[in-house]
Z-matrix of the N, CA and C atoms (Angstrom, degrees):
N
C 1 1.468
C 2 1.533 1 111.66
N 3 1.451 2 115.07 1 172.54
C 4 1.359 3 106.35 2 -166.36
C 5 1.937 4 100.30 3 -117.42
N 6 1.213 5 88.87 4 17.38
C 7 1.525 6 78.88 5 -173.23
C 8 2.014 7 100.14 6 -132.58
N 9 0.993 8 72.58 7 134.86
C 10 1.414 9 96.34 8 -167.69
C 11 1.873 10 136.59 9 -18.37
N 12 1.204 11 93.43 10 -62.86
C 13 1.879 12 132.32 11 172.87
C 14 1.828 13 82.50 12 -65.88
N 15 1.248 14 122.22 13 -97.04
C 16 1.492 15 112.18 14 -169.74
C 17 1.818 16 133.31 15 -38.20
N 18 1.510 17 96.76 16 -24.04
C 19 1.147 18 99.33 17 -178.59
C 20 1.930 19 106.32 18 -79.73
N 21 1.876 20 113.79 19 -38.44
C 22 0.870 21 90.33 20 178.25
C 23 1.417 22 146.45 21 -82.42
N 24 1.484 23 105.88 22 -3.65
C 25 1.358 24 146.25 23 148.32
C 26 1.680 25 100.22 24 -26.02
N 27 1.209 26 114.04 25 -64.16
C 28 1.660 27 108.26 26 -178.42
C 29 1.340 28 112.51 27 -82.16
N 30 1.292 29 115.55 28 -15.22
C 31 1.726 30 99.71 29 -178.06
C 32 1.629 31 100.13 30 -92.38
N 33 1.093 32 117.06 31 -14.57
C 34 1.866 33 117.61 32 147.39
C 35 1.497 34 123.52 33 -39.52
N 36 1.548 35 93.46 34 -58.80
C 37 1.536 36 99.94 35 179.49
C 38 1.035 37 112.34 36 -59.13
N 39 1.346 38 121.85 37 -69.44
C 40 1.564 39 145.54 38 -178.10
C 41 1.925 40 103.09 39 -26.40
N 42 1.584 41 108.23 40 -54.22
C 43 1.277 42 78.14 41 -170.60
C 44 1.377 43 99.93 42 -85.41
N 45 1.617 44 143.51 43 -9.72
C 46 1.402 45 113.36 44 -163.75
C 47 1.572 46 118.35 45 -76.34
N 48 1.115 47 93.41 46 2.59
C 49 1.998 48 138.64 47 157.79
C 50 1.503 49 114.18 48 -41.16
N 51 1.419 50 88.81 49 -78.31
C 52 1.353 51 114.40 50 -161.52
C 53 1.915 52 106.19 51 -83.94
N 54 0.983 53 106.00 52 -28.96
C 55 1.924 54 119.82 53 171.14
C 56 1.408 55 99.41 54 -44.92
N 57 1.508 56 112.31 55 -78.75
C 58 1.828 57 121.98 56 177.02
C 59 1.173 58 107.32 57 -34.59
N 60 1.406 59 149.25 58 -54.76
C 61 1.555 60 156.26 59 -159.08
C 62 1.502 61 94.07 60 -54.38
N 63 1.304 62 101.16 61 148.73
C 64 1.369 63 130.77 62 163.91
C 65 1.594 64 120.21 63 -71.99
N 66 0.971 65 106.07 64 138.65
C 67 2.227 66 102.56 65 -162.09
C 68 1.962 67 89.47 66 -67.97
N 69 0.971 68 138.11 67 -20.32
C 70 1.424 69 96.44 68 174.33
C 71 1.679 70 108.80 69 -97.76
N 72 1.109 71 124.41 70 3.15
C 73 2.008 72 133.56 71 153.73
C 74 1.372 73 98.90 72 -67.11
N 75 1.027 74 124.77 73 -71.10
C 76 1.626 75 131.28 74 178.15
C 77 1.796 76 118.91 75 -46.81
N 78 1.404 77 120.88 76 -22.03
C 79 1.470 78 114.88 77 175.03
C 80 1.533 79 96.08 78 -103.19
N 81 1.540 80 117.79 79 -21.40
C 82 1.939 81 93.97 80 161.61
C 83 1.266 82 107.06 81 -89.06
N 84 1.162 83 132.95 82 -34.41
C 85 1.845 84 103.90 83 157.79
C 86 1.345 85 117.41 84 -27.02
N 87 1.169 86 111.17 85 -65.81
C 88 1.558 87 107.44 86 -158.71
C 89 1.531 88 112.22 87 -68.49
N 90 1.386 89 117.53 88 -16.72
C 91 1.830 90 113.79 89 176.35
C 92 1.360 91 81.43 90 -90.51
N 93 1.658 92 158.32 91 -4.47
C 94 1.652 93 137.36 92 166.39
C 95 1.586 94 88.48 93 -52.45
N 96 1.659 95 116.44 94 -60.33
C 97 1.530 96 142.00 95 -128.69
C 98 1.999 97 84.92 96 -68.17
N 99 1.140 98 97.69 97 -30.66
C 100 2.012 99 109.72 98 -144.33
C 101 2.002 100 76.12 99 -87.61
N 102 0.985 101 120.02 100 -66.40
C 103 1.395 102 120.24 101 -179.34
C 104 1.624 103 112.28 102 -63.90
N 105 1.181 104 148.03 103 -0.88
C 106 1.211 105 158.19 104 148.75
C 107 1.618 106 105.23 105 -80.96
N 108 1.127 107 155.94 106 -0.24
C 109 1.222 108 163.86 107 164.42
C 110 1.850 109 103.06 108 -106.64
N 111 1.110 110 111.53 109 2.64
C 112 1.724 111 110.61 110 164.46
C 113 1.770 112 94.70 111 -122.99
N 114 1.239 113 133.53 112 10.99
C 115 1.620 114 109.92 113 175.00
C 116 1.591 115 103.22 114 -104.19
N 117 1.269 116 107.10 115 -137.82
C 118 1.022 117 131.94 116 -165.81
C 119 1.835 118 110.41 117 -63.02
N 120 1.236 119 118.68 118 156.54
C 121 1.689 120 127.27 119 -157.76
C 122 1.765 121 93.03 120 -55.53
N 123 1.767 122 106.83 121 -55.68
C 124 1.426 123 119.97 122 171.46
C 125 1.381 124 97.46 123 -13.88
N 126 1.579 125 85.36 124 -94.27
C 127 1.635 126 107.63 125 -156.40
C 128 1.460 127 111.11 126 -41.81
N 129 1.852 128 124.53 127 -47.49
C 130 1.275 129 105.97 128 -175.43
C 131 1.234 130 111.74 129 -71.00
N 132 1.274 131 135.66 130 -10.21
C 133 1.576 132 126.92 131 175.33
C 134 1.816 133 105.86 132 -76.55
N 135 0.992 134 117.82 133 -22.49
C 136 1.349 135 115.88 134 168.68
C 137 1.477 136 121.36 135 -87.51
N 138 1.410 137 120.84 136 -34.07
C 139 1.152 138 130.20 137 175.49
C 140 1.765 139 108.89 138 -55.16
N 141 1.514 140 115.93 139 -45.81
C 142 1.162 141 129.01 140 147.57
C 143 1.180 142 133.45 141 -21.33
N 144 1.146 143 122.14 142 -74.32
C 145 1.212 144 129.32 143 162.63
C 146 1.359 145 132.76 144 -39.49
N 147 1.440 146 106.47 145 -50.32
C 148 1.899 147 135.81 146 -176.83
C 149 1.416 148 103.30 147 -66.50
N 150 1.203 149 110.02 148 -41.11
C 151 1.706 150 110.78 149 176.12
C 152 1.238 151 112.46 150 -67.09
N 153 1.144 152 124.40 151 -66.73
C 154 1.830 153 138.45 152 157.73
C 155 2.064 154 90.18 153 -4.85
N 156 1.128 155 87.66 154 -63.91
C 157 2.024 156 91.86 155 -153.97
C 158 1.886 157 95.91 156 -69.67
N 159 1.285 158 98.49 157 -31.24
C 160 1.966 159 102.40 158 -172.46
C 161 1.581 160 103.28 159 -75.72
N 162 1.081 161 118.40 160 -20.17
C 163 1.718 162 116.96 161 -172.12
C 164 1.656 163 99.80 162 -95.02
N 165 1.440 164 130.57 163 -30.79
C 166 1.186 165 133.23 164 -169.27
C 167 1.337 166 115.13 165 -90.67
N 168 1.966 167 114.72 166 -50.13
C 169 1.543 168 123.01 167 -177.78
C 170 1.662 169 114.01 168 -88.27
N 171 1.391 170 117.74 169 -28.94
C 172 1.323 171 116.66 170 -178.26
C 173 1.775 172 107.00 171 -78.34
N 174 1.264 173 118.75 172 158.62
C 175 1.253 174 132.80 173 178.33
C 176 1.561 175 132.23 174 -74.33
N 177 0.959 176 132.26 175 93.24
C 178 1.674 177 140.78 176 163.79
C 179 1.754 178 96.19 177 92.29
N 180 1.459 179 100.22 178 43.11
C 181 1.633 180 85.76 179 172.20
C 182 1.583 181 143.80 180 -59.69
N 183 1.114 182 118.27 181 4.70
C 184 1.739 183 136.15 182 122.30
C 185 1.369 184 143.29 183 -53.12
N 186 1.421 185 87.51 184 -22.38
C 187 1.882 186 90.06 185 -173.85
C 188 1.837 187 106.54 186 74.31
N 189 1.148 188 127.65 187 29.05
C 190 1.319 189 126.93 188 -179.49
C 191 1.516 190 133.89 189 -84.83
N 192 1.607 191 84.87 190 -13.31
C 193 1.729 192 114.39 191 -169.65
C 194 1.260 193 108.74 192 -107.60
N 195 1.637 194 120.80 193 -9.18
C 196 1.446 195 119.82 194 -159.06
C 197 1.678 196 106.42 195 -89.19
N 198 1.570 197 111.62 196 121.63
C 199 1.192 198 108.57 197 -173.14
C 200 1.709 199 111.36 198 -70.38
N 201 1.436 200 107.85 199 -3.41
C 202 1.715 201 107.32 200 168.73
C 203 1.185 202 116.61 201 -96.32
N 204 1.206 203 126.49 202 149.15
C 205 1.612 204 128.38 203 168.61
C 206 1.425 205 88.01 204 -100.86
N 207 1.211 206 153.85 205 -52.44
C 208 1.556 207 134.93 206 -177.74
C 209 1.602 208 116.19 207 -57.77
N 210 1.468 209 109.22 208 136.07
C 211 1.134 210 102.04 209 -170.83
C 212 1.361 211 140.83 210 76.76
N 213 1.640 212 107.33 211 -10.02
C 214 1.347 213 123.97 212 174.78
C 215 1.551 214 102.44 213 -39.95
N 216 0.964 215 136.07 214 143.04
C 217 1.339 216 140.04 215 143.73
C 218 1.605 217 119.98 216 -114.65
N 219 1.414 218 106.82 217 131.91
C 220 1.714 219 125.04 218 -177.95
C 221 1.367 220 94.45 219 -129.62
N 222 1.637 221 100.33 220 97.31
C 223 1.227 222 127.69 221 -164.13
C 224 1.758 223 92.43 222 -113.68
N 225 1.717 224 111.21 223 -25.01
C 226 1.510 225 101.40 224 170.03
C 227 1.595 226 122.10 225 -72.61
N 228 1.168 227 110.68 226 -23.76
C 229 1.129 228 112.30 227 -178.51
C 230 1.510 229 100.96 228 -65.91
N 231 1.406 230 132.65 229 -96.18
C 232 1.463 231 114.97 230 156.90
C 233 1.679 232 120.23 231 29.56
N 234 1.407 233 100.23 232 -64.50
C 235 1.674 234 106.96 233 -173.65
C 236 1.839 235 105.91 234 -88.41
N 237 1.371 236 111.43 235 -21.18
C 238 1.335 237 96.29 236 -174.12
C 239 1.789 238 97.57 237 -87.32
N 240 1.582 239 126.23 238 -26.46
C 241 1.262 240 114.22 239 177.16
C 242 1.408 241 116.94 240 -78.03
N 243 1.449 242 118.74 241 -7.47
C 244 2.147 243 122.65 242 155.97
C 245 1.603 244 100.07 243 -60.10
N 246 1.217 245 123.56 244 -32.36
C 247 1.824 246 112.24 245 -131.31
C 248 1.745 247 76.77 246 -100.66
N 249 1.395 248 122.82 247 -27.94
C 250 1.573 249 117.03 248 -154.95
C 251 2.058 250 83.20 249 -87.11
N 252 1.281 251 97.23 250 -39.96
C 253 2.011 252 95.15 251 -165.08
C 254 1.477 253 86.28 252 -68.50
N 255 1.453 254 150.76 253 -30.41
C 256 1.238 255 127.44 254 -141.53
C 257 1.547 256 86.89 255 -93.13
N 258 1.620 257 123.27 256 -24.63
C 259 1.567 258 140.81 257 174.79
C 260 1.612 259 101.68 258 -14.62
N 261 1.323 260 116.38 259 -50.16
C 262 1.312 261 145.60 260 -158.63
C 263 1.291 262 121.89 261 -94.50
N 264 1.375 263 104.94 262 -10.09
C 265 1.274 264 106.51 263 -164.26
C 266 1.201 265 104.01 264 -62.19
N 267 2.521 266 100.21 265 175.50
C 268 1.861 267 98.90 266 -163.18
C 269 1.499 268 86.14 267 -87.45
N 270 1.468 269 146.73 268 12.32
C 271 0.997 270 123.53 269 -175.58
C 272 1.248 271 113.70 270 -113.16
N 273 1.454 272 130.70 271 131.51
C 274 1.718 273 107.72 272 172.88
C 275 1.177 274 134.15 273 -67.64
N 276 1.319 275 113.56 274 -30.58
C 277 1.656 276 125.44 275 168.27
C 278 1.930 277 99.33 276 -43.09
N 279 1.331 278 129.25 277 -58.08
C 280 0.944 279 130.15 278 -149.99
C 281 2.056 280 104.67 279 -99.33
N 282 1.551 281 93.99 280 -4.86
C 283 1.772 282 94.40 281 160.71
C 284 1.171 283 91.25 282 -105.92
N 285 1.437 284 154.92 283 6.41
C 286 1.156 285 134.67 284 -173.67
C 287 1.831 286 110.99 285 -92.61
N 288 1.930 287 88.46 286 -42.88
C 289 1.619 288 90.76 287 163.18
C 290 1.584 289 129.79 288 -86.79
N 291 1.385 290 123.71 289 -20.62
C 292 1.158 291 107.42 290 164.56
C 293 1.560 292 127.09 291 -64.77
N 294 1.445 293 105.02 292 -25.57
C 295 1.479 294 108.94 293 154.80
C 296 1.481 295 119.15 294 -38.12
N 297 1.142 296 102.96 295 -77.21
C 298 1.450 297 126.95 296 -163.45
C 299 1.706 298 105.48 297 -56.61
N 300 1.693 299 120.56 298 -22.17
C 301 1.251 300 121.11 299 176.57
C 302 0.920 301 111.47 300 -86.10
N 303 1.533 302 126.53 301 -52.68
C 304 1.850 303 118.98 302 159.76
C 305 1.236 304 112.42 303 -26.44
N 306 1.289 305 105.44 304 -74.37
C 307 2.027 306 114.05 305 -167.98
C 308 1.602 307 86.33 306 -27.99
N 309 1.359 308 122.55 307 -67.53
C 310 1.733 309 124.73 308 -147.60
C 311 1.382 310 115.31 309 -76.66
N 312 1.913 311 109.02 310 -14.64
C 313 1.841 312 118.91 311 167.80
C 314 1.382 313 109.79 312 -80.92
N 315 1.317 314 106.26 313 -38.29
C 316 1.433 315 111.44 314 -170.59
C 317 1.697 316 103.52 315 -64.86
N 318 1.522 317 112.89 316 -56.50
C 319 1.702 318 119.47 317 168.38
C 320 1.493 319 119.79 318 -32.29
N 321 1.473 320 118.55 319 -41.46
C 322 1.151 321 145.67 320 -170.10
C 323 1.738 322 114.43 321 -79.33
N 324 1.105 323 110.86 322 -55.10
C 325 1.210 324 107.80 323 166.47
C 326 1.609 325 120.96 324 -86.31
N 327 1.178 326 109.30 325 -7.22
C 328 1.603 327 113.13 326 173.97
C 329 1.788 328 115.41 327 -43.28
N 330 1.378 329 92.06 328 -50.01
C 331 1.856 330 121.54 329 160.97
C 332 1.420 331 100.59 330 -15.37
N 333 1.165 332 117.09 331 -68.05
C 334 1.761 333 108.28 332 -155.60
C 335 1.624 334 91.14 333 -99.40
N 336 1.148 335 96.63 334 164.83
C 337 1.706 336 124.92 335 -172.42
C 338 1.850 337 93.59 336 -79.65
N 339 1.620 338 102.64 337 -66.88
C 340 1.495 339 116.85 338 174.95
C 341 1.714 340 105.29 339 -52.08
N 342 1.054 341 139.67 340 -54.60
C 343 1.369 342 127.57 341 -161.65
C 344 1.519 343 91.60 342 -79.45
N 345 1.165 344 147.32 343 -14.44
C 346 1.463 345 138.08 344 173.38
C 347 1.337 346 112.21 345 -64.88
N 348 1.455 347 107.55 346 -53.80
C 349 1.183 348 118.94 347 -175.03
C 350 1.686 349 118.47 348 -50.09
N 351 1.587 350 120.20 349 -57.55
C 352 1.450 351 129.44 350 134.10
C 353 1.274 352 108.05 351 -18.22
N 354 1.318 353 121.72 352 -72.90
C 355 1.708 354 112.02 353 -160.86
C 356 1.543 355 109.05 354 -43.44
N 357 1.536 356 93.19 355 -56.96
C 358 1.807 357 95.79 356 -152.68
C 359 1.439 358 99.94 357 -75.16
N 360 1.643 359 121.78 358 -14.22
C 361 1.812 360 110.59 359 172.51
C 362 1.349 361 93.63 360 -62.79
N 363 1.213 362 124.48 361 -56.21
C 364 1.550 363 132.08 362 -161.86
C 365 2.019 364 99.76 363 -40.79
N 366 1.277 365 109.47 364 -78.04
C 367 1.508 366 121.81 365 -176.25
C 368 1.620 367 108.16 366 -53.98
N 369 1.470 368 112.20 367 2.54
C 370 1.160 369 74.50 368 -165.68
C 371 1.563 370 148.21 369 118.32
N 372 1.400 371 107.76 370 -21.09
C 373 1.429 372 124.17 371 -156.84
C 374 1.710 373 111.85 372 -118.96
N 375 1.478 374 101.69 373 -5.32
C 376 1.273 375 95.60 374 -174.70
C 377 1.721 376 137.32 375 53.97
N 378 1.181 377 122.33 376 -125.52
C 379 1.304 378 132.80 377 160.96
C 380 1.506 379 119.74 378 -86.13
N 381 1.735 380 101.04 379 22.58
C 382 1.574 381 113.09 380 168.48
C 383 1.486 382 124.80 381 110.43
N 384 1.229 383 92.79 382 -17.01
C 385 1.614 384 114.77 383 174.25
C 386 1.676 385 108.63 384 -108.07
N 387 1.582 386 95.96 385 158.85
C 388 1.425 387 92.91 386 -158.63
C 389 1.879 388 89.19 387 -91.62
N 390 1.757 389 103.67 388 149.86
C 391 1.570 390 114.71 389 -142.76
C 392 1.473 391 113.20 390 -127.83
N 393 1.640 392 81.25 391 -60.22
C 394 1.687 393 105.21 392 179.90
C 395 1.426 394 113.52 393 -125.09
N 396 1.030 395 113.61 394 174.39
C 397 1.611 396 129.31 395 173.01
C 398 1.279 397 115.64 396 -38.03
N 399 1.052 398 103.17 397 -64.83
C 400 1.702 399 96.26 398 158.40
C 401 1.015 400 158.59 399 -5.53
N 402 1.748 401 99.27 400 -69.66
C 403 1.748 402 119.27 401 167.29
C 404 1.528 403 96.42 402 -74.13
N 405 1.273 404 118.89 403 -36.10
C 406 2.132 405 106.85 404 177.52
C 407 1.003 406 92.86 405 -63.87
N 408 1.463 407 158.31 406 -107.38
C 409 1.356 408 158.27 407 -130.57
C 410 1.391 409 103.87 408 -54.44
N 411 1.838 410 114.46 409 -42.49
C 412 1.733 411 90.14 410 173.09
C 413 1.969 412 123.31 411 -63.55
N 414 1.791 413 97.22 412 -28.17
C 415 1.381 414 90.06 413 -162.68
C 416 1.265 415 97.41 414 -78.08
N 417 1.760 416 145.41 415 -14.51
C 418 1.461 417 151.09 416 163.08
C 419 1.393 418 100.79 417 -35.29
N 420 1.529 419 108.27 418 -75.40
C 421 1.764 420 124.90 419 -173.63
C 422 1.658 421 100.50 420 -41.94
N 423 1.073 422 118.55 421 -58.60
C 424 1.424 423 115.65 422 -177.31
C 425 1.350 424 126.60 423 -69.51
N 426 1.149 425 114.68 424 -7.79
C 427 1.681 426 137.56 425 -172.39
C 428 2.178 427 89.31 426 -82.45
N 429 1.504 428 90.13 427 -64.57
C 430 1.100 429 82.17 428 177.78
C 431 1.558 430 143.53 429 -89.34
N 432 1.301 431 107.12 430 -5.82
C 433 1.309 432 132.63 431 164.42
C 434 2.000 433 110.10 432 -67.77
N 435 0.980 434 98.45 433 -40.43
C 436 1.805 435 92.71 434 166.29
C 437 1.278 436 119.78 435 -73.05
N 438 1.476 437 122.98 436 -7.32
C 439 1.214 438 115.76 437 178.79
C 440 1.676 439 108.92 438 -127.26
N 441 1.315 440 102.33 439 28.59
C 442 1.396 441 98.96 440 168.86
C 443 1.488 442 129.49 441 -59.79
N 444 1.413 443 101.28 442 170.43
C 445 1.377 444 90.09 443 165.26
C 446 1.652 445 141.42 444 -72.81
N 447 1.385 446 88.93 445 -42.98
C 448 1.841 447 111.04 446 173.14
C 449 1.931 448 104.76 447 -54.41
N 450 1.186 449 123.40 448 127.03
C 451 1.055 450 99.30 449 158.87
C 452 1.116 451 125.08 450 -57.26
N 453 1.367 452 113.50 451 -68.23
C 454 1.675 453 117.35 452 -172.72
C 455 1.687 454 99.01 453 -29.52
N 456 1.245 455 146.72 454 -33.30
C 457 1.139 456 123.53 455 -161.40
C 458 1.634 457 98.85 456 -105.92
N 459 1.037 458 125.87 457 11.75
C 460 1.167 459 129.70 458 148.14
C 461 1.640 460 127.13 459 -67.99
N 462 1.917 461 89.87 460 -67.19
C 463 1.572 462 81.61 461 154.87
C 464 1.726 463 154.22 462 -66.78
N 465 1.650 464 97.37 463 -10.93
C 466 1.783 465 96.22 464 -176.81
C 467 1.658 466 77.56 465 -104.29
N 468 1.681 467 145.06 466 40.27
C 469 1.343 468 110.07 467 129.19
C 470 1.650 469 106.04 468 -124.47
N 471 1.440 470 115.36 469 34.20
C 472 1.633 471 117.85 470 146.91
C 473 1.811 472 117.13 471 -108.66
N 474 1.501 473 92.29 472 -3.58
C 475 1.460 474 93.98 473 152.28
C 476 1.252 475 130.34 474 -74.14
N 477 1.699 476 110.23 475 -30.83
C 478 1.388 477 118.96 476 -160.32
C 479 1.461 478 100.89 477 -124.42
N 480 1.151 479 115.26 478 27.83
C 481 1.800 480 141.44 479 149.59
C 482 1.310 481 102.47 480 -82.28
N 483 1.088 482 105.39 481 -71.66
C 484 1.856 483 133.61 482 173.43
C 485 1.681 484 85.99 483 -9.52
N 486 1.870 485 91.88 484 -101.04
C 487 1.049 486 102.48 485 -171.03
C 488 1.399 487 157.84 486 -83.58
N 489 1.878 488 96.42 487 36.26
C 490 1.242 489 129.68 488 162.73
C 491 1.294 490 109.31 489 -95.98
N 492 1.348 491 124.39 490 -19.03
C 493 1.141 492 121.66 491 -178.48
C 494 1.435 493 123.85 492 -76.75
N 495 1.613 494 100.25 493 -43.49
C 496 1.389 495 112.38 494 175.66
C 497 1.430 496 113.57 495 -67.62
N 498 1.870 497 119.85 496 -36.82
C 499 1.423 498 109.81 497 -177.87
C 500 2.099 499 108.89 498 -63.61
N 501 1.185 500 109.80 499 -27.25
C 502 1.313 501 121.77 500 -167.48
C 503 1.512 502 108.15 501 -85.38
N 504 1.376 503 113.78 502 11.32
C 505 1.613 504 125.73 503 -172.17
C 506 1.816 505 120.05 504 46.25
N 507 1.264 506 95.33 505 31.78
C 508 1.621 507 98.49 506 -177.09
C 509 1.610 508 119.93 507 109.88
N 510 1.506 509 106.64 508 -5.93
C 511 1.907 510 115.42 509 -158.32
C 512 1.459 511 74.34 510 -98.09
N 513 1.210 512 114.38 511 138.34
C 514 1.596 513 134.64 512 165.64
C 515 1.802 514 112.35 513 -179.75
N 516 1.534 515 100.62 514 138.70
C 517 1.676 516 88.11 515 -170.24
C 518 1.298 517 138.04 516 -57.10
N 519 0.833 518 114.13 517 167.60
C 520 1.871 519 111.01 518 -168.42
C 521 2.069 520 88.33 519 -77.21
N 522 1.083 521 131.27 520 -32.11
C 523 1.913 522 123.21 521 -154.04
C 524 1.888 523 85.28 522 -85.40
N 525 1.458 524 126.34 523 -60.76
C 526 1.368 525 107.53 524 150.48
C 527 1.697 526 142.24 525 -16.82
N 528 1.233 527 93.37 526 -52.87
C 529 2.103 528 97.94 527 -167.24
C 530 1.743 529 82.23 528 -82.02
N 531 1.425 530 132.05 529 -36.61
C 532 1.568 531 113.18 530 -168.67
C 533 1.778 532 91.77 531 -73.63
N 534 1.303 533 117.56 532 -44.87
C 535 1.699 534 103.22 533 -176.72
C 536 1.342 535 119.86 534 -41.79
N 537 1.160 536 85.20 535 -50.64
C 538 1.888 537 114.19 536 -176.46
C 539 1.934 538 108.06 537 -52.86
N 540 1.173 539 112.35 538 -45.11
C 541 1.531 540 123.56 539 -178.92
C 542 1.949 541 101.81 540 -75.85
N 543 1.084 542 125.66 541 -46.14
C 544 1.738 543 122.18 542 172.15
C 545 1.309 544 90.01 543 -60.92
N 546 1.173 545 119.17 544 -77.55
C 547 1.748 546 107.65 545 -172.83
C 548 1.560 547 130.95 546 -16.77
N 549 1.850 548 101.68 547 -50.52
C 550 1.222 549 92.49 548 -160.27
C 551 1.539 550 112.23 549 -88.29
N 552 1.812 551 109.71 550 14.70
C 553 1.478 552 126.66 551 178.27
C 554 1.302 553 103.04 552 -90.90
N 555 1.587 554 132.78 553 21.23
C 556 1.154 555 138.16 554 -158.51
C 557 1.522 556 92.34 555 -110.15
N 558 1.185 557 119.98 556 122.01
C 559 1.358 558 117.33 557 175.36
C 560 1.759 559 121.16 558 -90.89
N 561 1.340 560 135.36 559 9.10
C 562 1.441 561 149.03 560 126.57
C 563 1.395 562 124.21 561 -31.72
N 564 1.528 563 107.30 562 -54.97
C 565 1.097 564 143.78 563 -141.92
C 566 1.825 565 91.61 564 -103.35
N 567 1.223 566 97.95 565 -64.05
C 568 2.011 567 80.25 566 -155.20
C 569 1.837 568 91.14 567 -88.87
């Protein structure tokens, strides 16, 4: 659905769904969820959402906890490389929430020492500083994501400044923190 309250109504259902499942039902759910974030406007606004709830309620979505290295599955990663492409998306409603779901995965996994470590290889950041390609293309997306047009997608990427900043202990680029500072002179926005 396209409206808000109903839609999250089903991604309620959906996971008390997806909770009962067995972890290899539950990691092809989540490539349905990862391939539903490439269809239709619908679906990626829901796909959006569903990931948000699969990275937060499901268990070790990194694989960080798993006492096997065979078979590991990093089925979050998967969901964190939908949530960064949907960043972009042509719709703002649907960059406004994949924004806003990073900001709240990234918060979320900040928690563990091990899922940080994952995070910031993932973005990019290495040992916190920006390294690889990665951290440039994230701090690009955010360069231009603070100066969008939509507000809302202004604000869920000074949320997810925020809380890149804090996982990165304060290291974040200087062309970011000046985006980030016009932004927050945005009266929509603050």
């Amino acid at each position: 659905p396209d409206k808000a309250e109903p839609r999250a109504l089903a991604v309620d259902f959906i996971m008390d769904v997806v909770r009962v499942m067995e972890l290899r039902d539950q990691v092809e759910f989540v490539k349905y969820v990862v391939k539903m974030t490439q269809g239709k406007t619908n679906l990626r606004l829901l796909g959006v959402d569903l990931i948000l709830n699969l990275m937060t309620l499901l268990k070790d979505p990194l694989g960080v906890n798993s006492m096997e290295e065979e078979g590991k599955e990093t089925w979050g990663l998967w969901c964190l490389e939908a949530l960064v492409k949907r960043c972009s998306d042509v719709s703002a409603t649907i960059r406004g929430r994949a924004l806003s779901s990073l900001a709240q995965v990234v918060g979320f996994l900040s928690g563990s020492d091990k899922a940080s470590l994952v995070l910031k290889e993932f973005m990019g950041f290495g040992d916190g500083n920006v390294v690889g390609v990665g951290g440039k293309e994230i701090n690009e997306m955010l360069r231009r994501r603070c100066v969008d047009e939509k507000a809302i997608v202004r604000k869920a990427a000074l949320l997810l400044v925020t809380n890149l900043t804090a996982l990165l202990g304060g290291t974040i680029d200087e062309v970011v923190l000046k985006t980030m500072g016009m932004a927050c002179s945005d009266s929509l926005v603050s």
